[in-house]
C-alpha positions in Angstrom: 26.0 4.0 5.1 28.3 2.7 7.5 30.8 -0.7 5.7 29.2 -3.0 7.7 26.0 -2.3 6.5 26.7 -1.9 2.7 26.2 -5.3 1.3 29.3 -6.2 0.0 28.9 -8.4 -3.1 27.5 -4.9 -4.3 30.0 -2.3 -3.6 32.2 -3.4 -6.3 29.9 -2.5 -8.9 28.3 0.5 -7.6 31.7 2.0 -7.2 32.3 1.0 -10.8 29.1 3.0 -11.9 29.6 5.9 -9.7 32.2 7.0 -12.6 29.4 6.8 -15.0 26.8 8.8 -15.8 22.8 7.6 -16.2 22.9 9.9 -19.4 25.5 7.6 -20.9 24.2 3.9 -19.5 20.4 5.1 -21.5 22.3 5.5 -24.6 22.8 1.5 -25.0 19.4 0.3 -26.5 20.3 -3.3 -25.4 20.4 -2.5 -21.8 17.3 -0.6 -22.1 15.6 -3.4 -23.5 16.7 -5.9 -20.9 15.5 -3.5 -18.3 12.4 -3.2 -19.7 9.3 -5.9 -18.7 6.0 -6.7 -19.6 3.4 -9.0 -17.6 -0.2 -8.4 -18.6 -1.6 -4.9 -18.6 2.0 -3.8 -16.3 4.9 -2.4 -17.9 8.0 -2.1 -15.6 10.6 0.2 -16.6 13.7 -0.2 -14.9 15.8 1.2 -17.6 17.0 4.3 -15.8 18.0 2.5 -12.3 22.1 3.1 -12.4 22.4 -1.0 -13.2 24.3 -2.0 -16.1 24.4 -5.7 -17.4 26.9 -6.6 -15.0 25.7 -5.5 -12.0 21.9 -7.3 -13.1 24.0 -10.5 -13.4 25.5 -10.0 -9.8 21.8 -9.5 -8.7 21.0 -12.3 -10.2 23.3 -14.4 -9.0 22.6 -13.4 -5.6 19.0 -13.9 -5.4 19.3 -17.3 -7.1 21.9 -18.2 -4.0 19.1 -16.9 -2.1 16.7 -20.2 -2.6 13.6 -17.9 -3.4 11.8 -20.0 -5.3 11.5 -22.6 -2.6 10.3 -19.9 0.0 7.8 -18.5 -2.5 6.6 -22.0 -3.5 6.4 -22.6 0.1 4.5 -19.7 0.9 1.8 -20.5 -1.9 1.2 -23.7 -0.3 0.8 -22.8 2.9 3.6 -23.1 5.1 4.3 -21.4 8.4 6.3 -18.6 7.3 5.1 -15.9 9.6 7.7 -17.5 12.6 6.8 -15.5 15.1 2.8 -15.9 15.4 2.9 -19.6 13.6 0.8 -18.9 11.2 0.9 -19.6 7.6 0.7 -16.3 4.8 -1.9 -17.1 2.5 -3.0 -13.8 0.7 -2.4 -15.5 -2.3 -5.0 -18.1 -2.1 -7.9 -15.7 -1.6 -7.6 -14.8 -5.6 -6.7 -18.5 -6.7 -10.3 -18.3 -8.3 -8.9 -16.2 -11.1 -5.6 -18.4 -11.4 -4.4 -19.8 -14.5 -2.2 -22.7 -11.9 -3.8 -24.6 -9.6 -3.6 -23.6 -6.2 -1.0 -25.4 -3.5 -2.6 -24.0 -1.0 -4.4 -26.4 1.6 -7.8 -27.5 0.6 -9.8 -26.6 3.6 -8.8 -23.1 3.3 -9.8 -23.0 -0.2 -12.9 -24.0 0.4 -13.9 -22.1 3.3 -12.8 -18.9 1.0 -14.6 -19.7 -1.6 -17.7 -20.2 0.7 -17.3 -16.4 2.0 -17.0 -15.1 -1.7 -20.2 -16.6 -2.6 -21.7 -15.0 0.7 -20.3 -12.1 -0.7 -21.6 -11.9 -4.1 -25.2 -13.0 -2.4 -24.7 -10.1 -0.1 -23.8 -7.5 -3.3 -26.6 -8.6 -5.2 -29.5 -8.5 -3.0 -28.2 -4.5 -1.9 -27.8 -4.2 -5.3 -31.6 -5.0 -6.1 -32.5 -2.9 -2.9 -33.8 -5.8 -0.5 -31.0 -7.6 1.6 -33.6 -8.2 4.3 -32.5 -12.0 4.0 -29.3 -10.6 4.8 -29.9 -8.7 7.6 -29.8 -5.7 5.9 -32.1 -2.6 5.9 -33.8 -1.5 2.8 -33.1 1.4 0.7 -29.2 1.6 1.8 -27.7 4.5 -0.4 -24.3 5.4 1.8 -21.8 2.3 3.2 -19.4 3.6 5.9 -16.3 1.5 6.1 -14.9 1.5 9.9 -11.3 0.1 10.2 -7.9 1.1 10.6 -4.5 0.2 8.9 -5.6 -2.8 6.6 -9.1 -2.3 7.4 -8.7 0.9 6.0 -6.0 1.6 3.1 -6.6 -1.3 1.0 -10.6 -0.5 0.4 -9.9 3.0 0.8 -6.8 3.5 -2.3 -9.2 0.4 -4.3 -12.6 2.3 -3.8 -11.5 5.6 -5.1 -9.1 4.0 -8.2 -12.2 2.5 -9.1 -14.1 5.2 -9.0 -15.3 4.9 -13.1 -16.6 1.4 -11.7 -19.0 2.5 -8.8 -22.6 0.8 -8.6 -24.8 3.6 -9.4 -27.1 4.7 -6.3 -24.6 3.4 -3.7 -22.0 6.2 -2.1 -19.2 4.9 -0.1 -17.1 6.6 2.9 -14.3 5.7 5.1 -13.7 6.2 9.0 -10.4 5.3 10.2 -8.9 7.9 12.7 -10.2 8.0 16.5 -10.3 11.9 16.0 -13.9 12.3 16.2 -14.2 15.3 13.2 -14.9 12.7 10.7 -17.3 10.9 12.4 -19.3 14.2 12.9 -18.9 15.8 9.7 -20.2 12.4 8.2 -23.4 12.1 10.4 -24.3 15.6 9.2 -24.1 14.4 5.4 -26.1 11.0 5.6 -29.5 9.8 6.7 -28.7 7.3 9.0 -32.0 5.2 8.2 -29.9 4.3 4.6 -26.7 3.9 5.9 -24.7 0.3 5.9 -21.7 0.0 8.4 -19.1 -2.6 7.9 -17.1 -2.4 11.4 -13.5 -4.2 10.2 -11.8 -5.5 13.2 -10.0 -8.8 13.3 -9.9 -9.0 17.0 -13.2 -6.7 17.7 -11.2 -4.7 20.1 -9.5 -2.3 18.0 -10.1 1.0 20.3 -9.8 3.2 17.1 -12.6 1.3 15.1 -14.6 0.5 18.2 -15.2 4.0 19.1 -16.2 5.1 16.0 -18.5 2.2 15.6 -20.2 3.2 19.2 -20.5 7.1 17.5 -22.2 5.6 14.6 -24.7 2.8 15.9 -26.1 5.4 18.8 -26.1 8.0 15.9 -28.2 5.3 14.0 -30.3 4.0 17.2 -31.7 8.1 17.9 -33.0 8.0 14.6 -34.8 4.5 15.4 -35.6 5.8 18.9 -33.6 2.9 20.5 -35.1 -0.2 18.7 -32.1 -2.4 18.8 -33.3 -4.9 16.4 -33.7 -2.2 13.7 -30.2 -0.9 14.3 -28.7 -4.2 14.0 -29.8 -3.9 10.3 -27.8 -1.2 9.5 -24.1 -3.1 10.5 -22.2 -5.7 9.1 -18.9 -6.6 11.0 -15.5 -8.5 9.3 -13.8 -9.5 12.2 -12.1 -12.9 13.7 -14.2 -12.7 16.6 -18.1 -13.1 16.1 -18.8 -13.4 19.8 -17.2 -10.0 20.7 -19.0 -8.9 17.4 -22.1 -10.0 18.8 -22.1 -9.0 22.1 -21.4 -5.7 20.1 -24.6 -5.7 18.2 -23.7 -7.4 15.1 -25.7 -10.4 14.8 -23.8 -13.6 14.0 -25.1 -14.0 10.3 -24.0 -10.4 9.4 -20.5 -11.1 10.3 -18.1 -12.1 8.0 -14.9 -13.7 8.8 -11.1 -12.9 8.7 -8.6 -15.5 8.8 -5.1 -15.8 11.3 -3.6 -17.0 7.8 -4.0 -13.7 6.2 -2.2 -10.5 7.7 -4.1 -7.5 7.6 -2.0 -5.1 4.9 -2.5 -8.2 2.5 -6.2 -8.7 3.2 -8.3 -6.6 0.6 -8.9 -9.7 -1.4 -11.2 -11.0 1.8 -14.1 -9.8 3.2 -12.1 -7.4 4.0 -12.7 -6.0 0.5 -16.4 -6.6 1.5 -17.2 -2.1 0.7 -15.0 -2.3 -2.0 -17.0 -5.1 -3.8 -20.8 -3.2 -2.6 -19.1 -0.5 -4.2 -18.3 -1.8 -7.8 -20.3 -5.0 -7.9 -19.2 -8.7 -7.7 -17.9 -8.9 -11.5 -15.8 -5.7 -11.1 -14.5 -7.8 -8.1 -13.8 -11.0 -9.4 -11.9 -8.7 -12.2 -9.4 -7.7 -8.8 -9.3 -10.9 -7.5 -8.1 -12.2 -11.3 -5.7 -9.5 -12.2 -3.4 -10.4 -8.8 -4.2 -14.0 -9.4 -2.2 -13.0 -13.1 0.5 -11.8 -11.3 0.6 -14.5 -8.7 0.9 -16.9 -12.0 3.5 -14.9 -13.3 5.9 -14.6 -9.9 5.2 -18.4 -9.7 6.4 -19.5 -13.6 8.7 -16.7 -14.8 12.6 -16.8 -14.5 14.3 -13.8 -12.7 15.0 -12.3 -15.4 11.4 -11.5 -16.6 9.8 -11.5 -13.1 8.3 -8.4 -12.3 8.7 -8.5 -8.6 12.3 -9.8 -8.7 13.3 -7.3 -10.5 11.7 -4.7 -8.3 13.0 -6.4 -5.2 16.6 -6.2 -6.4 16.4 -2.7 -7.5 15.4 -1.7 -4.0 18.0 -4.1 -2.7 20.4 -2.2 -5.3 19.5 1.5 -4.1 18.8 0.4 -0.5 22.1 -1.5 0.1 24.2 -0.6 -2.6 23.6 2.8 -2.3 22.4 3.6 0.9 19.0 5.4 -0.3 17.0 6.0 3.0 14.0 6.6 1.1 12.1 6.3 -1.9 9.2 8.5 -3.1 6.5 7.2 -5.5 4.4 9.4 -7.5 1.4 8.1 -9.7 0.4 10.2 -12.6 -3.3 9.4 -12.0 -5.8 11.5 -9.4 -7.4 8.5 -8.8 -4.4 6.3 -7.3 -4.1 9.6 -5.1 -3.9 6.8 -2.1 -1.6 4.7 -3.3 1.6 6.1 -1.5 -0.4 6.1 1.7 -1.3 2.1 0.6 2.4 1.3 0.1 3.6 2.4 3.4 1.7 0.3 5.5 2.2 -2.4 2.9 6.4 -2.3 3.0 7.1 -0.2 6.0 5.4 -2.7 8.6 6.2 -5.6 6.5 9.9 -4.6 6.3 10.6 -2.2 9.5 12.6 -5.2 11.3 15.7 -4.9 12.9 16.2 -8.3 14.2 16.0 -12.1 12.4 13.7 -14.6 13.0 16.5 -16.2 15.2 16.2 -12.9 17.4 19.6 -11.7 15.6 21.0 -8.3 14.1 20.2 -8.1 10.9 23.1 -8.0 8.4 22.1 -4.9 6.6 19.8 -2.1 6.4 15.9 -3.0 5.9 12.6 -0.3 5.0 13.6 2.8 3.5 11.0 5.6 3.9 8.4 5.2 1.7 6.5 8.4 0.6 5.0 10.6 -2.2 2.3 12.4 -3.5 0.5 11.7 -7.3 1.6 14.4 -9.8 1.7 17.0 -11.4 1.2 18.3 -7.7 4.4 16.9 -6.8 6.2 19.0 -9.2 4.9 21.6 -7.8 6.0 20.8 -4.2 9.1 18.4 -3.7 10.5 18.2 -7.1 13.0 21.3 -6.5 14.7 19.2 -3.8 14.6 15.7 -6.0 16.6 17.6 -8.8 18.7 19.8 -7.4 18.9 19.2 -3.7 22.1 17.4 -2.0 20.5 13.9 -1.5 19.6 11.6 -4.3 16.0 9.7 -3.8 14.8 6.8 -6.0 11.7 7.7 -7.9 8.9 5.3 -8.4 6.5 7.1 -11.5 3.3 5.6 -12.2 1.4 6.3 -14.9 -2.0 4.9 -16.8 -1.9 5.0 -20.9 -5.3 4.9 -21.3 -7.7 7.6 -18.6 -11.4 6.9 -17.8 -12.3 9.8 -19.2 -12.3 11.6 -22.8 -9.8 14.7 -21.8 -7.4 13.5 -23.9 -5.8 17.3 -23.9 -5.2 17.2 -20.1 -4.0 13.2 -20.0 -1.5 14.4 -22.5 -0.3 17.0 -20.9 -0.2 14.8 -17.8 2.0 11.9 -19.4 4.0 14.0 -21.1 5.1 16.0 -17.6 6.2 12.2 -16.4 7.8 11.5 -18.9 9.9 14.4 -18.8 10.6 14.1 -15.4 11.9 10.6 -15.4 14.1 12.1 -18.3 15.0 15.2 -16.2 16.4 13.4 -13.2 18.2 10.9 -14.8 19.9 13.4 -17.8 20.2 16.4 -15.9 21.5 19.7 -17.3 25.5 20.3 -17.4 27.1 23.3 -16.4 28.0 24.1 -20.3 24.2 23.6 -21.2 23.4 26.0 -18.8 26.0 28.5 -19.6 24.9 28.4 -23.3 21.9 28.9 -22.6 22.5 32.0 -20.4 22.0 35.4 -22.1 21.7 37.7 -18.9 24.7 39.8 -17.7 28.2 39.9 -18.2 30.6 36.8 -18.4 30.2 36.5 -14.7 27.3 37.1 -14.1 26.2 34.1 -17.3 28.6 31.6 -14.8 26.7 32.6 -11.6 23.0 32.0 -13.1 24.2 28.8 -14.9 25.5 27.4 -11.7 22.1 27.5 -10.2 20.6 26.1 -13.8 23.1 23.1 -13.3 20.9 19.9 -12.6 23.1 17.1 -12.0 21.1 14.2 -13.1 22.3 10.4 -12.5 19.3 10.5 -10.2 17.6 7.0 -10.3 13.8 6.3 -11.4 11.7 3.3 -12.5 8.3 3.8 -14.3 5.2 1.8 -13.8 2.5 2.0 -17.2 -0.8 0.7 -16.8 -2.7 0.2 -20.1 -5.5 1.7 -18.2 -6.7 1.6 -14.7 -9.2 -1.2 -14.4 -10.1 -3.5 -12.1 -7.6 -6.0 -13.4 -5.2 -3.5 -13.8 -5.5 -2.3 -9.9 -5.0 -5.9 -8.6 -2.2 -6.6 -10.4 -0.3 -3.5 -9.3 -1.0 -4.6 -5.9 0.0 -8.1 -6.5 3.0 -6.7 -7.7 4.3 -4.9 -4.6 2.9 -7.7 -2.0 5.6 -10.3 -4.0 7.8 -7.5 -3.9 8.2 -7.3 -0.2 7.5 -10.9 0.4 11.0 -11.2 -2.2 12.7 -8.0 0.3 11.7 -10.5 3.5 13.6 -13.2 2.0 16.2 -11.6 0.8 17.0 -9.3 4.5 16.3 -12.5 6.5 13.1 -11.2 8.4 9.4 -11.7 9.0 8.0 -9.6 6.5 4.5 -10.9 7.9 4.1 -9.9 11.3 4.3 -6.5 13.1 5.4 -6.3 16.5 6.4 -2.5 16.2 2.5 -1.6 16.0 2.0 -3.0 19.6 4.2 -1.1 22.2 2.0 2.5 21.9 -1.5 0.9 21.5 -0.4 -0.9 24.7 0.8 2.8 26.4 -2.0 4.1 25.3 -4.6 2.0 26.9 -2.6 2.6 30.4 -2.5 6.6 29.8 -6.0 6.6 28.7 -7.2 6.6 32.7 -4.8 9.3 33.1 -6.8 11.6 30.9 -10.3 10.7 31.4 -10.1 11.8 35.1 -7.7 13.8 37.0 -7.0 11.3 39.8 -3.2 11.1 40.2 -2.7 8.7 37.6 -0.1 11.0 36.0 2.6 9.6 38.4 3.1 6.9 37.0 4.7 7.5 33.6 7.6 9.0 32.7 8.4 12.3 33.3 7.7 14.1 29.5 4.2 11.8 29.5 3.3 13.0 33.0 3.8 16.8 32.5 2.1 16.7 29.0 -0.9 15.0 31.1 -0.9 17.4 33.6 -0.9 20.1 30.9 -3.8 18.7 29.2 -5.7 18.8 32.2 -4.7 22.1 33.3 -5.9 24.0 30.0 -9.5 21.9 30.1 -10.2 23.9 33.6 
């Protein structure tokens, strides 16, 4: 990392811990402890991040300069803090049901949420008794096919498949996200479309993605009702912004249920948004979400610095991101069924915190998103690891685990908690080159030095670990809850918009113009750059 970018109230101590080792910072019980946090059914392990005492203070000190409590108390409440579009960020008050504090947030929009959770739980109910016809809704529905893309998508998708021990019985969900139309045709070739519920998620209805796969399934749905538009209306409910494009659509007004401009959509799965997630594990098993974020909320609202969870996770990024110039980090959950959290998180930080400019329209100061990415383990092992333990650059690990499965292998969850744990040991202890050489038995002298130069494992290699008491509903929201006050905490800390995402626009809007270009060979080729317009010309040439 160049000087300028290295944040400079930190290079002191991380070139005072660069001459010690991880192996010798874990033997001080006392540090340990202080890195070590507890909020609900969340234990944060921080313990072998290269921070000593010292260098916590200096993070400390810094993010209490920083004013954060009046930008989080004045997100809560509603304020405008998404610059750019004007719009307040207001995630928070869609779980302020399940609070322990009463909500700042303004009363209107309380109320109107409230409003759309009891339509909700109306909604879950009746499918769940098998007549929704006072809904709109066909009977006998046994498949529900979300349609969305980005938040539409990854919140319901990694929340419908953690929750999988919590599933309605009878009631089968599925996800179509990507314009690629193999999904959409390997999934009308595994359900009867006469008991299958769409929910089209689209805040502005014109999402092209979403839009096209909605058109695949309704005239999928209207063969097998031999065009009888009022009977394929039944099958769709739509989440969108816009009820008269939803309309005009096919969705009739009452089926559609709204998003608001106050909530962005990478923080949205507490809204109707969340709408298949709650068909799929009822309204209680929902309200059990909405309550364990609302915990955390409480707890990133009352609890000092010291103790907050997402402080402390927001200044240990700031620590390996700044400090140390870390590009990336890689997060790994122990658990099959948070197999979609990594994909979650990188929508959640990397288009909250991929910024390169202020809110005033300056340079930022310092470097912003690292790469996040990842796999669950033991996979991982099996894959990357080699590279995280012995490779030349050093990558912060992010281990999730869950004390407690859903199931009654307690052979195999063993085994898997016990492979994390070492791990997280591994990395940060490594294996010195004497370790190595004693153990060595192969060979002459020579030969011993060789083979225990390639057992060598440096360690000093930086990890935090996440434990869930077990993965409930609760559970689930309050790990999400901890990562969306994480990046809010990284937005106010870099100085950017961690709420808006300009970025996403520039090739949706290329897109739309190249789009002509493919659907018929008329010239329009000519009028993009030169790599575009000989990959058109290409295309067309090899459909002759």
């Amino acid at each position: 990392m160049s000087p300028e970018r290295r944040s400079s109230f930190l290079a002191e101590h991380v070139d005072r811990l660069a001459r010690v080792h991880l192996r010798d910072l874990l033997k001080d019980a006392a540090r340990g402890k202080r890195l070590r946090h507890r909020s609900g059914p969340i234990l944060l392990d921080l313990s072998r991040q290269k921070l000593d005492g010292v260098a916590l203070d200096a993070l400390g000190a810094h993010v209490e300069a920083s004013g954060w409590q009046a930008a989080r108390d004045a997100m809560f409440a509603g304020a405008p803090i998404n610059t750019s579009e004007h719009r307040a960020v207001l995630h928070t008050a869609l779980r302020a049901s399940g609070s322990q504090l009463p909500s700042p947030a303004p009363r209107d929009a309380l109320q109107e949420i409230e409003q759309t959770l009891q339509r909700i739980d109306a909604l879950v109910h009746a499918i769940g008794l098998g007549d929704a016809s006072d809904f709109g809704v066909a009977p006998g529905i046994t498949d529900v096919v979300n349609i969305g893309i980005g938040g539409s998508d990854l919140g319901p998708r990694l929340a419908v498949r953690a929750l999988a021990p919590y599933h309605v019985p009878g009631l089968r969900s599925h996800f179509l996200t990507n314009v690629d139309g193999q999904s959409a045709y390997e999934l009308m070739h595994q359900l009867d479309p006469k008991r299958t519920l769409v929910v089209v998620v689209s805040k502005t209805f014109t999402t092209q993605e979403t839009l096209l796969n909605g058109t695949v399934l309704r005239d999928w749905i209207s063969r097998a009702y031999a065009g009888d538009a009022n009977a394929v209306s039944r099958h769709f409910l739509a989440v969108s912004a816009n009820v008269a494009a939803a309309e005009a659509w096919g969705v009739p007004a009452a089926q559609v249920y709204p998003m608001w401009d106050f909530v962005g959509g990478r923080f949205s799965l507490w809204s109707a948004v969340g709408l298949s997630l709650a068909l799929a594990i009822g309204s209680y098993n929902f309200h059990a979400l909405l309550k364990g974020a609302a915990h955390i909320d409480d707890h990133f609202r009352s609890a000092p610095w010291q103790e907050n969870l997402p402080v402390l996770l927001s200044l240990v990024e700031l620590w390996n991101r700044n400090g140390h110039g870390r590009g990336s980090r890689a997060v790994v959950p122990y658990a099959d069924l948070l197999t979609d959290l990594t994909s979650y998180l990188q929508q959640l930080e990397m288009e909250s915190l991929g910024k390169q400019v202020t809110p005033q329209g300056q340079p930022v100061a310092q470097s912003t998103s690292a790469v996040v990415w990842g796999s669950v383990g033991t996979n991982a092992q099996h894959a990357y690891f080699q590279a995280l333990h012995q490779g030349t650059d050093v990558v912060p690990l992010e281990f999730i685990g869950v004390v407690k499965p859903a199931h009654d292998l307690q052979a195999n969850h063993d085994a898997l908690l016990s492979n994390l744990l070492a791990q997280a040991a591994a990395l940060a202890l490594g294996k010195t080159f004497d370790e190595a050489l004693a153990e060595a038995k192969e060979g002459d002298d020579a030969a011993r030095r060789v083979l225990a130069a390639q057992r060598t494992f440096p360690g000093d290699r930086p990890s935090t670990v996440i434990l869930l008491d077990a993965l409930t509903p609760e559970s689930l929201g309050a790990l999400i809850a901890l990562y969306e006050h994480k990046v809010f905490m990284l937005g106010h800390l870099w100085g950017i918009n961690a709420f808006d995402q300009w970025g996403v626009e520039l090739g949706k809007s290329i897109a739309r113009q190249i789009l002509p270009a493919l659907e018929s060979d008329s010239g329009h080729a000519g009028s993009f750059d030169t790599a575009t317009q000989a990959l058109i010309e290409a295309i067309h040439e090899r459909r002759k």
